[in-house]
C-alpha positions, -999 to +999 in steps of 0.1 A: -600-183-812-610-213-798-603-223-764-590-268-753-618-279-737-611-302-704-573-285-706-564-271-667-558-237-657-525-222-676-499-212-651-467-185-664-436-194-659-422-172-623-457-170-611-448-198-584-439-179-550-425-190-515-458-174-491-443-189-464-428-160-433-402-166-401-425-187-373-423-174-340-402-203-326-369-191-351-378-154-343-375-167-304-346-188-308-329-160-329-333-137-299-318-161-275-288-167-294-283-131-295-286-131-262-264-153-252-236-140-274-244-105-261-237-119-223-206-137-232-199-103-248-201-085-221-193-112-197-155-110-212-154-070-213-162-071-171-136-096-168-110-076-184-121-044-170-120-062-133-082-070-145-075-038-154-088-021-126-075-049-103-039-044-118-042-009-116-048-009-078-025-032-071+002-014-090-009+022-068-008-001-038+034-011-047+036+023-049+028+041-017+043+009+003+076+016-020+077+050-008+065+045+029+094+019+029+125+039+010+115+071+031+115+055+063+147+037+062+168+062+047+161+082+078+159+055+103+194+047+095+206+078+104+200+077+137+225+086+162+232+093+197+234+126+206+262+119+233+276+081+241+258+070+271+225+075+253+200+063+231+190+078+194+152+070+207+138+089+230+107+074+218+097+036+202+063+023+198+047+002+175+033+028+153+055+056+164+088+073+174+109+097+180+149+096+175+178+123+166+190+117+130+223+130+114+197+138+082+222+164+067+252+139+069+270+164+086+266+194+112+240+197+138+215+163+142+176+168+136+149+153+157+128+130+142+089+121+146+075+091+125+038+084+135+007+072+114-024+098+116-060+092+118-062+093+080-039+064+073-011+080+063+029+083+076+038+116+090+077+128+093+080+161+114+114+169+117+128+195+139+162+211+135+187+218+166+193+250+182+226+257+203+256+241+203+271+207+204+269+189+228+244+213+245+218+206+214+180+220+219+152+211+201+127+238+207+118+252+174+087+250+150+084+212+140+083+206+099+059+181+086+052+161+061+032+134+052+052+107+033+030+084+021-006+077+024-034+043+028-011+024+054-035-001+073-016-023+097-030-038+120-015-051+148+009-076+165+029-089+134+018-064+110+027-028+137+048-009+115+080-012+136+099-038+158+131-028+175+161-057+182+189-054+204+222-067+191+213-101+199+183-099+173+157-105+200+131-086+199+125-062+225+090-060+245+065-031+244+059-022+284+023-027+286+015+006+307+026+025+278+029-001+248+065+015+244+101+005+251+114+013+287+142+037+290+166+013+294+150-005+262+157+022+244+191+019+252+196-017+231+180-008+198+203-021+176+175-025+142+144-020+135+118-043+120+094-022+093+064-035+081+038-013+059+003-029+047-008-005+020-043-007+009-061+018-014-097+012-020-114-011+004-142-014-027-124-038-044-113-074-037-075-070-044-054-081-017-030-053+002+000-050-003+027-054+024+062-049+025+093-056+051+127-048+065+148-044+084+169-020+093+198-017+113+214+017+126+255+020+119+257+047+140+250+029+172+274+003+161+302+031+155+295+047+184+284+021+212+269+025+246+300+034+272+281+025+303+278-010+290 
């Protein structure tokens, strides 16, 4: 068989192939564009993870101040005198006090100890009365309880409790014992309540506070007969 002289190399057809790989510039800005979607991944997931957690706290914060508050003033406004030239309070400081309360609605009146421990939390002890009326006594084993817990007021406008006399001015602590005098005591007519409830202190969610005010029928039923 004879072969074209001067005719060029004979190529088959599909022979022809692409030799050329990915450089190391794409490889490099592949990576980065992976990167980059990876941290606005996970960029979003800790933001909604923050909100979760965030909503989470605030909504266990709510919580405990709902309780310290619906606690607190159903038995605050219960408070009565135990005879009509005296006080309910034998006791009112800013983050404490002591008062007889009708807590039963009916028969022999309780005393009543509201005071915030070294663990942050509201404690209700509640003792019973012996004896008769109006000869009550109040010398038996004290129950407690705690009634909420993470309450972290501070002070001045955020103390937990205010007492008003009938006026609505408040009355003044007496600085030798940051408590009301005796004859203080005698003109609480409502109480200011304030709780500042704070969980964790690891996270940057505000704490929540609540207020009222509560006022005390049972002095205005029954009002001072020495003035």
């Amino acid at each position: 068989m004879s072969r074209l002289r001067g005719a060029g190399p004979i190529w088959l057809a599909g022979a022809v192939r692409d030799q050329t790989g990915t450089s190391v510039t794409e490889l490099m800005v592949t990576i980065m564009l992976l990167g980059m979607v990876l941290a606005v991944s996970m960029t979003a997931f800790l933001s909604l993870q923050n909100a979760t957690t965030g909503a989470d706290e605030r909504s266990l914060n709510m919580g405990q101040a709902r309780l310290l508050m619906q606690r607190t003033t159903r038995d605050l406004r219960t408070a009565v005198r135990l005879q009509s030239d005296q006080s309910p309070f034998t006791l009112a400081k800013p983050n404490e006090n002591h008062f007889y309360a009708n807590l039963s609605g009916s028969g022999a009146p309780s005393l009543v100890h509201f005071y915030i421990d070294g663990a942050n939390r509201l404690i209700e002890e509640r003792t019973d009365a012996g004896g008769t009326a109006p000869n009550w006594t109040f010398t038996g084993t004290a129950k407690s309880r705690y009634v909420a817990e993470y309450v972290v007021n501070g002070t001045g406008s955020n103390q937990p409790f205010t007492y008003y006399d009938k006026a609505g001015a408040t009355l003044p602590f007496d600085s030798s014992c940051t408590c009301l005098t005796a004859a203080d005591l005698l003109r609480i007519d409502s109480i200011g309540i304030t709780f500042v409830v704070r969980h964790s202190t690891k996270l940057s969610v505000t704490p929540t506070t609540l207020v009222n005010r509560v006022t005390l029928p049972n002095v205005d039923y029954l009002p001072l007969t020495n003035g």
